[in-house]
C-alpha positions, -999 to 999 in steps of 0.1 A, spaced: -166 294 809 -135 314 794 -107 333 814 -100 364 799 -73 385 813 -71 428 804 -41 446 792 -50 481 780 -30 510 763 -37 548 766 -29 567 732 -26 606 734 -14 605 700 -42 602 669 -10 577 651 -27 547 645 5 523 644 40 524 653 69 513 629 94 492 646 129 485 629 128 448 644 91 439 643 77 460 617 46 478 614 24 474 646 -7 489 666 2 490 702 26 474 723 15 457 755 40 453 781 38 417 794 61 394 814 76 360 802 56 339 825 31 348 795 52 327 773 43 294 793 6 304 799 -15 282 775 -49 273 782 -77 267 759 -106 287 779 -80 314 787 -83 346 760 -64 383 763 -81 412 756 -60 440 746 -75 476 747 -66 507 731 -80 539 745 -75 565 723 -79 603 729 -85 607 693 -114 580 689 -152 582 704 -148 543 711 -124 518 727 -106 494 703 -107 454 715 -82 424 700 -93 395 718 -63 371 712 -63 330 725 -33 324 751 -20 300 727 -10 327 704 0 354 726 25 325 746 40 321 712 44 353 696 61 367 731 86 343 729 92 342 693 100 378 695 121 383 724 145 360 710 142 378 674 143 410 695 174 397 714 194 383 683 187 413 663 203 435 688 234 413 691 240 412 657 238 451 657 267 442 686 246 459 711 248 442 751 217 432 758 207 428 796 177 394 789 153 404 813 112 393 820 96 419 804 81 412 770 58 429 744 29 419 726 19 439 696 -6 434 670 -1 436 631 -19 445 598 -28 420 571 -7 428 543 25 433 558 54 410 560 70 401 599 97 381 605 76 365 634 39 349 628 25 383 643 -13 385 655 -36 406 630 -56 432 641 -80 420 612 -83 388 629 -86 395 663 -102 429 666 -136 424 684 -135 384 685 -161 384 711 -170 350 696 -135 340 717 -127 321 681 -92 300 681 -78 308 650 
């Protein structure tokens, strides 16, 4: 038996990714909360959704616990070190963001690929 919580995304906009300065290039952002970072459990899977005006069908990234725990924390603190060192005050607060990248491109995190994880129905640890 697998746990598998939801976290979906409404799109207006056709755009198929977004180009961050800090994480690079991305499709979707998921706003999460950092008791993510500490939930890891073998049987327990995300599904991230995008519904998208501009497409006939849903898009699904089933993504292990495991990985989402780590890439949330790895970038909040590359999110929060980045903006110090553009001297910014940061306020460190719960709310975190998963996002999913493309194969191909380079991240200064280990970033979840949408080639990977997109329709994983098989709820594959990879």
């Amino acid at each position: 038996m697998f746990k598998l919580g939801v976290k979906t995304k409404y799109r207006t906009s056709p755009k198929e990714q977004n180009n961050s300065k800090v994480h690079g290039i991305v499709k979707g952002g998921w706003i999460m909360d950092e008791k993510h970072e500490r939930m890891i459990d073998p049987s327990l899977f995300y599904c991230f959704v995008i519904i998208s005006e501009a497409k006939t069908a849903f898009q699904f990234y089933i993504v292990p616990s495991r990985v989402v725990a780590r890439y949330l924390k790895e970038e909040h603190t590359l999110w929060l070190k980045e903006k110090r060192k553009e001297g910014k005050r940061v306020k460190d607060t719960r709310m975190r963001v998963f996002r999913i990248g493309f194969k191909g491109n380079k991240y200064q995190v280990a970033t979840p690929l949408a080639e990977r994880y997109e329709n994983n129905w098989t709820f594959r640890e990879f």
